[in-house]
N, C-alpha and C positions, 0 to 999 in steps of 0.2 A: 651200216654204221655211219655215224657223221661224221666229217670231216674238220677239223682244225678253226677250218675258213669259218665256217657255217656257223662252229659252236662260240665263235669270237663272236661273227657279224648279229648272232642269235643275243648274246649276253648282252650286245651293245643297246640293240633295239630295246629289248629286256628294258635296262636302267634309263632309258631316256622315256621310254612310254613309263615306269615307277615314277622318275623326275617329276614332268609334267606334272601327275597328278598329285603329285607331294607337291609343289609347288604353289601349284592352284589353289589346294586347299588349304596348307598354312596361310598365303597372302589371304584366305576369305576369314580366319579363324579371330583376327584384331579385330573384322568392322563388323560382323553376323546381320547385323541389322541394316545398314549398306545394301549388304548382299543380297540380305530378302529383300530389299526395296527396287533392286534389281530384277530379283526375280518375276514379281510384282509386273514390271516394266514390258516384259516376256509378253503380259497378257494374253498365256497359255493354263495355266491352272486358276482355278478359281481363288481369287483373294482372300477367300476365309483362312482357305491353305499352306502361303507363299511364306510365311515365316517358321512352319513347320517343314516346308518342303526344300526353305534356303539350307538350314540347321543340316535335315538329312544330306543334302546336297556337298555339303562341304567335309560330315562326317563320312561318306560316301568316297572323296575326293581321298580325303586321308587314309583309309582301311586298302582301299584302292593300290593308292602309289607306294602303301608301306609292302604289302601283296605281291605285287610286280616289284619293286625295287629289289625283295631280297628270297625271291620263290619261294617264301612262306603263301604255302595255297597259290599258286601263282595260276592256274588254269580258271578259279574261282575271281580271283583279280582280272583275270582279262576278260571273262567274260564282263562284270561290272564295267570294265573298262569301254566294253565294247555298246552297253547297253546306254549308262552316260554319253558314250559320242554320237548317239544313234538319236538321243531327246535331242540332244543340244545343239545336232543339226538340224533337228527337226523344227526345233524354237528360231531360231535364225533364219532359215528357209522361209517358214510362215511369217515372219518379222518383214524381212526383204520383200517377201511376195503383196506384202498391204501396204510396201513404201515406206514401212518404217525402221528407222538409222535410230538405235538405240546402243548404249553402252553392251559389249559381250558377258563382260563380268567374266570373264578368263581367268584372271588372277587378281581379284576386288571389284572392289564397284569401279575405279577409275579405268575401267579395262578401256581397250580400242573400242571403235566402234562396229557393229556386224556388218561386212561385206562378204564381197570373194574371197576375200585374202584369210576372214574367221573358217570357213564354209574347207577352203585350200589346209588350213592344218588340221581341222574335224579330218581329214580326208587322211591327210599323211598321218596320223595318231593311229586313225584305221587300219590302215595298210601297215604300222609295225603292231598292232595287235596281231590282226590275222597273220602273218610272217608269223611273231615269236606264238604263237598257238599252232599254227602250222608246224614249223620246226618240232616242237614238243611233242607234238601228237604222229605226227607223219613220219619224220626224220628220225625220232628218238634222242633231240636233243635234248640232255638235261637241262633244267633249269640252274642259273645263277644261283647259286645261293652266297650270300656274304658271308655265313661264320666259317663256311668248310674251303673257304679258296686261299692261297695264298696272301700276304698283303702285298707284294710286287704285284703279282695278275692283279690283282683289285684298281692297284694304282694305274696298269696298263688301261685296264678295261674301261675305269672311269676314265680316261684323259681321250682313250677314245672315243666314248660315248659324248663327251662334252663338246669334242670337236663334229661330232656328226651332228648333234643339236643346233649347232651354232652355223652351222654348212647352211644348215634346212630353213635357218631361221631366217638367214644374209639374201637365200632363194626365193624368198617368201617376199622379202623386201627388196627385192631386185631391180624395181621402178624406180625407189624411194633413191638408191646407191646409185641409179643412173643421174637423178638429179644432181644431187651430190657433187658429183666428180664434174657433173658440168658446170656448176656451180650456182645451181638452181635453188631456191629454199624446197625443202623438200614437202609434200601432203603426204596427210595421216588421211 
């Protein structure tokens, strides 16, 4: 049986991998045409495509994060979840590998641009999929669900989950903070 620890540190990853991808895909849902122009920019699927392929992409992003967020189908969510990070490293990788610095489209057309640093949360996104899929399958951790928990636990769980986001995201930008504090202007 699982333990206490497991099924917090499980529900945490849980909602920040749902997060994400609700995120990502509301900021794509105002510009769709942005997005595919984005996609477009990828110069991974053929252009005939890329306006059909943004649309799926963001409705994809949505079904996704609502999935994980609240363990409605949630093994079905992570798989998606897993299969999106798996493209969208793949686009990036190929990106980088022909020298070309182009917008991520993360969270809209204005995203960062693709580096290590896109490639570094493709990787940690990963690593809480396979965890909360692990735990599920392995451990017998339940899934979160929102309507059947408490709203105290909820408000725990969410403030924790906001703070491990925000841990992952400060690490991510670790160079950036060191400028900072030296008082260096910081690069993106």
């Amino acid at each position: 049986m699982e333990s206490n620890g497991l099924v917090w540190l499980t529900h945490i990853v849980q909602l920040d991998v749902g997060a994400v991808f609700l995120v990502s895909g509301v900021s794509k849902v105002t510009s769709p045409r942005a997005f595919a122009h984005t996609v477009r920019e990828y110069r991974i699927a053929p252009r005939s495509i890329t306006d059909v392929a943004a649309v799926s992409l963001i409705a994809a992003e949505l079904l996704i994060g609502m999935a994980v967020s609240t363990g409605w189908m949630l093994m079905l969510g992570l798989g998606g979840a897993g299969l999106c990070l798996l493209a969208f490293a793949v686009g990036v990788t190929v990106n980088l590998r022909r020298g070309r610095i182009i917008s991520c489209g993360c969270f809209g057309a204005r995203g960062e641009r693709i580096g290590w640093r896109i490639l570094a949360r493709i990787g940690l996104l990963a690593v809480g999929v396979v965890f909360v899929a692990a735990s599920s399958l392995l451990a017998g951790v339940p899934p979160l669900r929102v309507g059947e928990i408490r709203s105290a636990e909820l408000v725990a769980t969410l403030g924790l989950a906001w703070g491990v986001a925000m841990v992952a995201g400060w690490l991510l930008y670790f160079p950036q903070l060191i400028a900072v504090l030296r008082g260096a202007k910081p690069t993106h």
